[in-house]
C-alpha positions in Angstrom: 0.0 0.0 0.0 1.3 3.3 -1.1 2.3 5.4 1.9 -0.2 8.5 2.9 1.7 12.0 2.3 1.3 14.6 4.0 0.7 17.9 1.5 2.8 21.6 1.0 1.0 24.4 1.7 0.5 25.1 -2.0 -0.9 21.7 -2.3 -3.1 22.0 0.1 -4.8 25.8 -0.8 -4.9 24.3 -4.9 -8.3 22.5 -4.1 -9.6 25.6 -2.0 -8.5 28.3 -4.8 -10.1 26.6 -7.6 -12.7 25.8 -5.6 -13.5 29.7 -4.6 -12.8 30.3 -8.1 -15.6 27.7 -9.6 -18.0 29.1 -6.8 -17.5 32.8 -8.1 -17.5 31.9 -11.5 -20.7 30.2 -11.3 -22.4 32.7 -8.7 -21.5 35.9 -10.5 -21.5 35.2 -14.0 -23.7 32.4 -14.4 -26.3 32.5 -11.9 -26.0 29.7 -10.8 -26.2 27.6 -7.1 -23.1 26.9 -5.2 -24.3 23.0 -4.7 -22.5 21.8 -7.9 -19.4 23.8 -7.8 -18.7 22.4 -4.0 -19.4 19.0 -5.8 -16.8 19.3 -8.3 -14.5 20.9 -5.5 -15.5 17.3 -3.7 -14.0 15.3 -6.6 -11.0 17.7 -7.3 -10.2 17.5 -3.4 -10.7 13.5 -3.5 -8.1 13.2 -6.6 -5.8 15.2 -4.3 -6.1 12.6 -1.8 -5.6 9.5 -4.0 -2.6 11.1 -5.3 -1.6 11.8 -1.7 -1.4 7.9 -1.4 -5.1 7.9 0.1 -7.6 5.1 -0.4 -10.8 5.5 -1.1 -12.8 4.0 1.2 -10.8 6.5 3.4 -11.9 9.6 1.4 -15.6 8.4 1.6 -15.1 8.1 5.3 -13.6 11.5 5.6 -16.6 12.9 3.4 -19.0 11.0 5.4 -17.4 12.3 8.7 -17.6 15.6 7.5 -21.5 15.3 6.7 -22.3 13.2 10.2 -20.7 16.0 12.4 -23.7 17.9 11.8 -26.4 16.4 11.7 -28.2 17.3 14.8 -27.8 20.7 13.5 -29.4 19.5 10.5 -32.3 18.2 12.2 -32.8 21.2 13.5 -33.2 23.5 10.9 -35.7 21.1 9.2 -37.6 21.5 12.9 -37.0 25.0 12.4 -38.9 25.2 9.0 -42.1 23.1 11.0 -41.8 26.0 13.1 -42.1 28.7 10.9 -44.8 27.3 9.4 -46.9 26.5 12.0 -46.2 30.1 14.1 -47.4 31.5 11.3 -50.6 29.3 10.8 -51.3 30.1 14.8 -51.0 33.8 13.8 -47.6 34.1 16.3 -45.6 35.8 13.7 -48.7 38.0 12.0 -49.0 39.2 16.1 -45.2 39.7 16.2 -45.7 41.8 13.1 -48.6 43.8 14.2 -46.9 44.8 17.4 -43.8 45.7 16.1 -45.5 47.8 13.5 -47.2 49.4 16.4 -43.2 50.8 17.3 -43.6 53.5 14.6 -42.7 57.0 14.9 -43.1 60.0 12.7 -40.2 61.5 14.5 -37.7 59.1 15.0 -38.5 57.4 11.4 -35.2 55.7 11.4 -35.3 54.7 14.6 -38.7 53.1 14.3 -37.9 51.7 11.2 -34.2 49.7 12.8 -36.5 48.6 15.3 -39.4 47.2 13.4 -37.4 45.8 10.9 -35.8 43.9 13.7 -38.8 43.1 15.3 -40.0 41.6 12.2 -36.7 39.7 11.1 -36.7 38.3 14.5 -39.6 36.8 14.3 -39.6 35.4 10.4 -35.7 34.9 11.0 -35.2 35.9 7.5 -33.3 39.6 6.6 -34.3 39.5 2.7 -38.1 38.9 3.5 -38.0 41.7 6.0 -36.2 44.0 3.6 -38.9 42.2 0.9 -41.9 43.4 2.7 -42.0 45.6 5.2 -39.0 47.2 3.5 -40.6 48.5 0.6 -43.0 50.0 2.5 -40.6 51.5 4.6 -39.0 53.2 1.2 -42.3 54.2 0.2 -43.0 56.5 3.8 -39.1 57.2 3.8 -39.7 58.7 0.1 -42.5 60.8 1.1 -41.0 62.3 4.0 -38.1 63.5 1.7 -35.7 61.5 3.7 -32.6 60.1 1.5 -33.2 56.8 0.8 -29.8 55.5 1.3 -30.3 56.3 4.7 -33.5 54.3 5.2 -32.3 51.2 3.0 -29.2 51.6 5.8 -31.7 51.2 8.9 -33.7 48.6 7.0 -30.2 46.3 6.3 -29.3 46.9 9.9 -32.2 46.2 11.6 -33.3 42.9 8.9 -30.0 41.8 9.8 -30.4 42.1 13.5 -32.8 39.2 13.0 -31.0 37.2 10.7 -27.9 37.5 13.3 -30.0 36.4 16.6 -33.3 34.8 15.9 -33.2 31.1 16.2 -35.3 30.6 13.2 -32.6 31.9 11.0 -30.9 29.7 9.0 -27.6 31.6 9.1 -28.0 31.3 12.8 -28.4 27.6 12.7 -25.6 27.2 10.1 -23.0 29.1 12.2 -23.5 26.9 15.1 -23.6 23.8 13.4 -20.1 24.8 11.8 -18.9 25.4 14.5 -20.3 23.0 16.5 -21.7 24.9 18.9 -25.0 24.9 20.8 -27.4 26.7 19.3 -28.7 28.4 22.0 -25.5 29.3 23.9 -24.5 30.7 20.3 -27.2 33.4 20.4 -26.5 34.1 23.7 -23.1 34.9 23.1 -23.5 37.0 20.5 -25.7 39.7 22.2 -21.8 40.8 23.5 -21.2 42.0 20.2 -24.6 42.7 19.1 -26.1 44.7 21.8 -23.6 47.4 21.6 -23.9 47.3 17.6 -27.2 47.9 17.8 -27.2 51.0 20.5 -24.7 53.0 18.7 -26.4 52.3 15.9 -29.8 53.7 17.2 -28.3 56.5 18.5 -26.8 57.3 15.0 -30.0 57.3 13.0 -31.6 59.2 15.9 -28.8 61.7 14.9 -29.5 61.4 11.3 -33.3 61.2 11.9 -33.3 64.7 13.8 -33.4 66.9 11.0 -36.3 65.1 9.1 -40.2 65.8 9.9 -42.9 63.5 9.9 -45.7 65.5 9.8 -47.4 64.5 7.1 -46.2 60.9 7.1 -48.6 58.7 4.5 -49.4 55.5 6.8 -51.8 54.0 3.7 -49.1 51.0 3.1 -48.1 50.3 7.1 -52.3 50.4 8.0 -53.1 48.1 4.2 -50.3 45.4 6.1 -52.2 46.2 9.9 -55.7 45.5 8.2 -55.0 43.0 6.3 -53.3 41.0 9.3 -56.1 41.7 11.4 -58.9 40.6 9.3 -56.9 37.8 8.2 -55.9 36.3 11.8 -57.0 36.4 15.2 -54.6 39.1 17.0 -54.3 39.8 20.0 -51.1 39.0 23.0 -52.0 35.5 23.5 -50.7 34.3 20.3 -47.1 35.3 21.3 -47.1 32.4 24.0 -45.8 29.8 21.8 -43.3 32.0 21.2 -42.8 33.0 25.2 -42.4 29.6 25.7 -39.8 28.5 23.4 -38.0 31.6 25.1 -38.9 29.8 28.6 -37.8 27.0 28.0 -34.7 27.9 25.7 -33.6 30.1 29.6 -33.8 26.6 31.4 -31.2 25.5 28.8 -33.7 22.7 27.8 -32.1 20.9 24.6 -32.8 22.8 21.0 -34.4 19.8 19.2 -37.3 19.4 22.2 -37.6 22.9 23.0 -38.2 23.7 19.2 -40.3 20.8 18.3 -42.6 21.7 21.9 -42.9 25.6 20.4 -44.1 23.8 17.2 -46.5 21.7 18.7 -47.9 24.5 20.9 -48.3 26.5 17.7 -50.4 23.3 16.2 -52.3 23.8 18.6 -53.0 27.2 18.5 -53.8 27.3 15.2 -56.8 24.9 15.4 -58.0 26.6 19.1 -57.9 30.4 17.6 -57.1 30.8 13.7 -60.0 28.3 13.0 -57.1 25.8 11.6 -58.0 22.5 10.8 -55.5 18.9 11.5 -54.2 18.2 7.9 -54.1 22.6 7.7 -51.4 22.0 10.5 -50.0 19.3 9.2 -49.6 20.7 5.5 -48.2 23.9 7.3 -45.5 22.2 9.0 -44.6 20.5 5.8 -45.0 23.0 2.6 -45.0 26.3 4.8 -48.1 28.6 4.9 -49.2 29.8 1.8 -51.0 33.6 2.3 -53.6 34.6 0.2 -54.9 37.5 1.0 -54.7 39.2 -2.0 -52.6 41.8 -0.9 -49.2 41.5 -2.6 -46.6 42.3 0.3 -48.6 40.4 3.2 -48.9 37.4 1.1 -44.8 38.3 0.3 -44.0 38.0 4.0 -46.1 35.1 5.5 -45.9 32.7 2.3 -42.7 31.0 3.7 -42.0 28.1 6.5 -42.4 24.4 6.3 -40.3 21.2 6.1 -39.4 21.6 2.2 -38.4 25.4 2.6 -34.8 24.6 4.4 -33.9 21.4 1.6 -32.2 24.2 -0.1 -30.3 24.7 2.8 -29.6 21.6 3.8 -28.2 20.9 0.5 -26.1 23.2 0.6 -24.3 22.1 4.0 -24.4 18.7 2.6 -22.3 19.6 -0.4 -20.4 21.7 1.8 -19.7 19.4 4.9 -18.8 16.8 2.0 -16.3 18.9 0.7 -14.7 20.1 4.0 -14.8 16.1 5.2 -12.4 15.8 2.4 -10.0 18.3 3.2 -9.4 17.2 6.8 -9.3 13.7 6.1 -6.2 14.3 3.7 -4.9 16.8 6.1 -5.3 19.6 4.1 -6.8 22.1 6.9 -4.4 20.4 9.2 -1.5 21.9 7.0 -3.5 25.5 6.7 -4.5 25.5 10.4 -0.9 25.2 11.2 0.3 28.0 9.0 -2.6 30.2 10.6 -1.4 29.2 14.0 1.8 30.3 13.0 0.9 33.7 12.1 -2.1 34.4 14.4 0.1 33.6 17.5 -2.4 35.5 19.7 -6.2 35.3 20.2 -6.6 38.3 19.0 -4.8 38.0 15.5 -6.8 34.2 15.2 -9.9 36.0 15.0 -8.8 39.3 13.2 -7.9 36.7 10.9 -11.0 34.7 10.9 -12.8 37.7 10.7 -10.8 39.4 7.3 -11.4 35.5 6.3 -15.2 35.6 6.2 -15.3 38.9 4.5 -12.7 37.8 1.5 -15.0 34.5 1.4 -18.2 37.1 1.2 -16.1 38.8 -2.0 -14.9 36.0 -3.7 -17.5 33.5 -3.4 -20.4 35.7 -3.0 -22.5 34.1 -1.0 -23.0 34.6 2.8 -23.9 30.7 3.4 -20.4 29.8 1.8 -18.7 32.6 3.9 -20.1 31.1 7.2 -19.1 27.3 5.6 -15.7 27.4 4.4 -14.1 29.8 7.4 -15.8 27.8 10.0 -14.3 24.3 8.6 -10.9 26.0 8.4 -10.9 27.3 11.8 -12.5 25.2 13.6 -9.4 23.2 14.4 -7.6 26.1 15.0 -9.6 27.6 18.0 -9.5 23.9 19.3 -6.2 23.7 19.4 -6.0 27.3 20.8 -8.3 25.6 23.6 -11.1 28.3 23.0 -14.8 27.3 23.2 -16.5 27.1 20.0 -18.9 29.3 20.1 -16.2 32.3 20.0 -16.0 30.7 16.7 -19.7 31.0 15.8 -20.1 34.1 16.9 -17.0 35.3 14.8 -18.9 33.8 11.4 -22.0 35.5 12.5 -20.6 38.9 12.9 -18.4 38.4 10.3 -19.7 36.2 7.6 -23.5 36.8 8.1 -23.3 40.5 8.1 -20.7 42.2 5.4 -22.2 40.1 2.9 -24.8 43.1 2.1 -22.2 45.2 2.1 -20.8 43.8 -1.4 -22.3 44.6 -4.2 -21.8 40.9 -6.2 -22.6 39.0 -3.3 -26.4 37.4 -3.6 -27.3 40.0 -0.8 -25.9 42.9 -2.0 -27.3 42.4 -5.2 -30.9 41.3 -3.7 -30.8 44.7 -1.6 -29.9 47.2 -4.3 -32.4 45.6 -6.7 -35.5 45.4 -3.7 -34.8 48.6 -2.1 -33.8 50.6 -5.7 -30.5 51.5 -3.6 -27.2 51.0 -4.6 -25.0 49.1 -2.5 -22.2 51.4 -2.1 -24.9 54.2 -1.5 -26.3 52.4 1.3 -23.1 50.6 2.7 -22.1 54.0 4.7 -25.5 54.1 6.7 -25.8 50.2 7.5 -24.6 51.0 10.7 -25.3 47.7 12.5 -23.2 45.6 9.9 -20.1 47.7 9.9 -20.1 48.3 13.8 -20.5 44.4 14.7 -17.2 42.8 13.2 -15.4 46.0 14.3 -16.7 45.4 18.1 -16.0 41.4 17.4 -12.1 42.3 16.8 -12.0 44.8 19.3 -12.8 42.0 21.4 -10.4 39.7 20.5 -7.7 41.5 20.7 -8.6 43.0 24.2 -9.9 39.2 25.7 -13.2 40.4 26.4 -15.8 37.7 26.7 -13.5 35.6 24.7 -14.0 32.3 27.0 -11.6 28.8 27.3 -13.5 25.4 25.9 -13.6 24.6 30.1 -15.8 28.5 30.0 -12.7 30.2 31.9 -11.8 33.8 30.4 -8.8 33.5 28.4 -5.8 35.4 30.6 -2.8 34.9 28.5 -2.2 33.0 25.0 0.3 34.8 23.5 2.5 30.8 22.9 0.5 29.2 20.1 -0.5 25.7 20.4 0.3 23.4 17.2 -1.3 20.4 16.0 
């Protein structure tokens, strides 16, 4: 048996650069998914290996490694798409929605609109249907008042992505903890370090901004068509937020995600027979094939036609393809041979995640797609915070802050592109008011480099690691 190799550093970024460079190809100039690129990176990566002196029962069982480390996190977001579907049946997103419409303000218009869009992302865990819906209204009233628009596509970025970043029904969320192999819950919780100070400063600078403007004569016809139509459409009222309050509950007693989240579904079920008039197979359709809206009125039907098992396949697809791929690399030591090199550099906690951080943005740029930003950083470092002793979900919250947020900010990624063409902004015109996505990675670095909240795998605050460990 030909003896395994171990491969040079240029050996072991080929399959990663051509990789990137399929992905960016295939994003940016021919439209297409990243599934099949990460497939043919796959094969590329498993040639590697054979040539490496490899067998191939051992590349399978690298790939299938790679694909089994996260499959409880897996699990999970195909319970979270039974949620969504069912929270909306029960009418505990439309009552989320109502009430955080409720939040706005003629005079603090940006304000208001952060929050609501937060408010709103939080509960459908999704930025680009926030920025979708209640967005365009949001443009429309911003319009009319006279305020720029770049300005309000700014607080609508930051406050969708708020959401995106911290509701456990986002699948960025999910896919940052399962990369990192985090819990998901003690994820989220860690990132309201970085987030909750993001998301002050930011409110305090579009209360600056928002100053100057009046809102006098602000045209509520769009925000009052989505209040009507929600409350002729569902029963409203605060009782439909407890299946929602209770996943919150039960998420404090640090009960496990998969019960707690199947529980919340179940008590939305429920719900959605006692007060929405729901019948059995309605609930069970719903937590399959989402809730379909039909209301008639374009941007309600927009925001509540989503959820359901068969929404997340997508994404599950994706970290299939992705996992595979990644499986590959560390079973022919190719992220043991970039770790090292990282470790060699980054010889402090602080430069690791400076590093990790500049890492998600240039995979953001090149690849273009905030999923494979979150994928390919958090397989290449995970090993390296391990061996740096540091709990994992430093790591997730790094791809969160990182990865999940600058995305917008570039104009060729999927959600650059998605923004400027929904919200009739261009990217680099809005990039200078999205406060909340350039403040978060900046307070995430700061952090690293200063040890704050930065915690051992054993949850002791890092004092000293200045002497890099190596593999």
């Amino acid at each position: 048996m030909e003896e395994k190799r171990r491969p040079s550093f240029f050996a072991a970024i080929l399959p990663i650069i051509i990789t990137a460079l399929l992905l960016f190809t295939g994003i940016v100039f021919l439209g297409i998914d990243p599934h099949i690129p990460l497939v043919l990176g796959t094969m590329l990566a498993s040639c590697l290996g054979v040539w490496l002196g490899f067998e191939w029962q051992e590349i399978e069982e690298g790939l299938l490694d790679g694909i089994n480390v996260a499959m409880g996190s897996i699990i999970i977001l195909l319970i979270i798409g039974i949620v969504i579907g069912t929270w909306i049946l029960s009418g505990t997103v439309p009552t989320m929605i109502y009430y955080g419409m409720q939040l706005l303000s003629p005079k603090i218009f940006l304000v208001a609109t952060t929050l609501i869009c937060a408010v709103v992302s939080v509960a459908s865990g999704s930025s680009w249907t926030t920025a979708g819906t209640i967005g365009i209204a949001l443009i429309g009233i911003g319009q009319g008042l006279g305020i720029p628009l770049p300005m309000v596509a700014g607080a609508i970025i930051s406050g969708s992505y708020f959401g995106d970043k911290m509701s456990p029904l986002s699948d960025t969320t999910n896919l940052a903890s399962a990369m990192a192999g985090s819990n998901l819950f003690e994820h989220i919780k860690h990132m309201f370090y970085t987030t909750t100070p993001a998301l002050i400063i930011s409110l305090i600078l579009y209360a600056i901004l928002g100053s100057r403007f009046g809102a006098e004569n602000l045209d509520t016809e769009k925000i009052n068509l989505i209040l009507n139509t929600l409350n002729q459409t569902f029963t409203i009222n605060i009782w439909m937020l407890l299946p929602a309050v209770a996943v919150i509950i039960m998420a404090a007693m640090r009960l496990p995600a998969i019960p707690t989240l199947i529980s919340g579904s179940l008590i939305g079920g429920v719900f959605a027979m006692l007060f929405q008039s729901a019948s059995f197979s309605g609930v069970i359709n719903a937590m399959h094939y989402g809730y379909s809206s039909e209301t008639g009125v374009k941007v309600v039907d927009s925001l509540l036609t989503r959820g359901g098992l068969d929404s997340m396949m997508w994404t599950v697809s994706l970290i299939l393809c992705a996992l595979a791929f990644g499986g590959v690399l560390d079973k022919i030591s190719v992220l043991e041979v970039i770790v090292n090199k990282i470790l060699s550099l980054a010889n402090t906690t602080g430069k690791l995640i400076a590093s990790n951080i500049i890492a998600c943005i240039g995979a953001n740029a090149l690849l273009g797609d905030q999923f494979l930003s979150i994928i390919v950083p958090g397989k290449m470092y995970k090993a390296a915070y391990e061996q740096k002793g540091l709990h994992l979900k430093n790591l997730s919250r790094v791809l969160e802050d990182s990865g999940t947020l600058t995305a917008v900010l570039i104009p060729w990624t999927a959600g650059g592109a998605y923004m400027a063409s929904t919200l009739g902004v261009d990217t680099w015109a809005y990039v200078p008011y999205a406060f909340f996505n350039l403040t978060v990675p900046i307070i995430s670095m700061i952090y690293g480099f200063m040890n704050i909240t930065i915690e051992e795998a054993n949850d002791v605050k890092i004092v000293n690691s200045e002497t890099p460990k190596t593999i």
